[in-house]
C-alpha positions in Angstrom: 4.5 -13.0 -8.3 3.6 -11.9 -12.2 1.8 -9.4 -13.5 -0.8 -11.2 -15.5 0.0 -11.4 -18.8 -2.9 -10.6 -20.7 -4.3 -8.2 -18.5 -4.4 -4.3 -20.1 -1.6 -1.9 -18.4 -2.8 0.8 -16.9 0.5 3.0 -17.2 1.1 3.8 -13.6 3.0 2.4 -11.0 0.2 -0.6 -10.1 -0.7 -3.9 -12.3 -4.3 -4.2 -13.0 -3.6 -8.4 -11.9 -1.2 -10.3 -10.2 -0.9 -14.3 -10.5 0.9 -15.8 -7.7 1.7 -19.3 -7.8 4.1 -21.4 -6.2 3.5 -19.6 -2.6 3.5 -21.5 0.7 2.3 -18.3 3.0 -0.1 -16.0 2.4 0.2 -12.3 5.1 -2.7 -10.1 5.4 -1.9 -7.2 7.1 -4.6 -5.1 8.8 -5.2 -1.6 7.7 -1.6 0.4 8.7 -2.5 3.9 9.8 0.3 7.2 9.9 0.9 6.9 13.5 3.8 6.2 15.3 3.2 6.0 19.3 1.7 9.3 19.7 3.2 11.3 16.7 1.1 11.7 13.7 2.8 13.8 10.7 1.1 16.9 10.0 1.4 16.4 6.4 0.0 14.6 4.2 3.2 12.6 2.4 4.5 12.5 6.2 1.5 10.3 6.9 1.4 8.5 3.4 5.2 7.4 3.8 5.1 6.4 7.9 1.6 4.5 6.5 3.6 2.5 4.4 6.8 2.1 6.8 3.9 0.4 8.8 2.8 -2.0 6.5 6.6 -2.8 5.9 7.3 -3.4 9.1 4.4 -5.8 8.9 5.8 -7.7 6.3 9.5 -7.5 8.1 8.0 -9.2 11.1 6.8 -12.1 8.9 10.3 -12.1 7.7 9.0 -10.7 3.9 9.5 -7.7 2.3 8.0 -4.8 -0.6 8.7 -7.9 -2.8 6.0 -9.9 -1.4 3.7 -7.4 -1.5 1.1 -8.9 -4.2 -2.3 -6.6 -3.1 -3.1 -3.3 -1.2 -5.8 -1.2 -0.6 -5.2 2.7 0.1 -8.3 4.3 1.8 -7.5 7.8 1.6 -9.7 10.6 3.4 -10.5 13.4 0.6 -10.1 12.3 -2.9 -8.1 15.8 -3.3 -5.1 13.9 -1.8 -5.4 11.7 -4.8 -3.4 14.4 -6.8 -0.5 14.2 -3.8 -0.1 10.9 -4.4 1.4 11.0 -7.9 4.8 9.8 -7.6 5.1 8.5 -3.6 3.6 4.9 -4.0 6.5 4.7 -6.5 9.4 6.2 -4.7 8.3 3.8 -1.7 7.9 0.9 -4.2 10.4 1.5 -6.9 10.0 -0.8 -9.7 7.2 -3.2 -7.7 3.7 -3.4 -9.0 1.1 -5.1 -6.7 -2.1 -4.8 -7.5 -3.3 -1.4 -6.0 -7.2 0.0 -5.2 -8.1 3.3 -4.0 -11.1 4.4 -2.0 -12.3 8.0 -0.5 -13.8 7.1 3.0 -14.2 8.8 6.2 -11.4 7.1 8.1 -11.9 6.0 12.0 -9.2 9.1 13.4 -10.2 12.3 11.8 -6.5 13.0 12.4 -5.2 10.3 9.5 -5.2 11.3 5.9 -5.2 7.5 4.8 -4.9 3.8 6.0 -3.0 1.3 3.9 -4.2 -3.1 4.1 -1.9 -5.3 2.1 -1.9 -8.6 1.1 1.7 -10.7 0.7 2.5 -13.8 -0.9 5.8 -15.8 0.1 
């Protein structure tokens, strides 16, 4: 996986495209939510960082990793949580860049703050 080239940088910790060639599996992973059994984290970078241990447990069961990652989509509840985010994504990530979109919805538990799908490339 590339960033694309030619594409503009936006300056934050997401590329604008990814090329991926070379790939023999493709992983979608369905939206991961910030539950764990019954235990939902009260907070709001609780639930963003247990959402994104569930995507990468996703990707571990397919035997990839954050590495593969080429594509995810964050649906978050309030777009005030928008400002919250500023800095997880990347201490979750580190240096990786998949291609990122955010959207404000009303999310199926009124109890989750956000739900994270990804797409992986290996």
């Amino acid at each position: 996986m590339n960033i694309t080239p030619l594409a503009p940088s936006p300056g934050i910790a997401f590329a604008e495209a990814c090329e991926v060639s070379g790939f023999s599996r493709m992983l979608f992973v369905s939206g991961q939510v910030p539950q764990e059994g019954d235990v939902i984290p009260p907070d709001y970078e609780g639930q963003y960082r247990l959402a994104w241990k569930n995507v990468e447990r996703q990707l571990h069961a397919a035997g990839m990793s954050f590495d593969n990652l080429v594509k995810a989509t964050i649906y978050l509840s309030d777009r005030s949580l928008i400002a919250q985010s500023k800095g997880l994504r990347a201490s979750i990530l580190g240096e990786r860049t998949p291609a990122i979109t955010i959207v404000i919805v009303g999310i199926y538990d009124e109890r989750w703050l956000l739900e994270i799908e990804a797409v992986a490339a290996a």
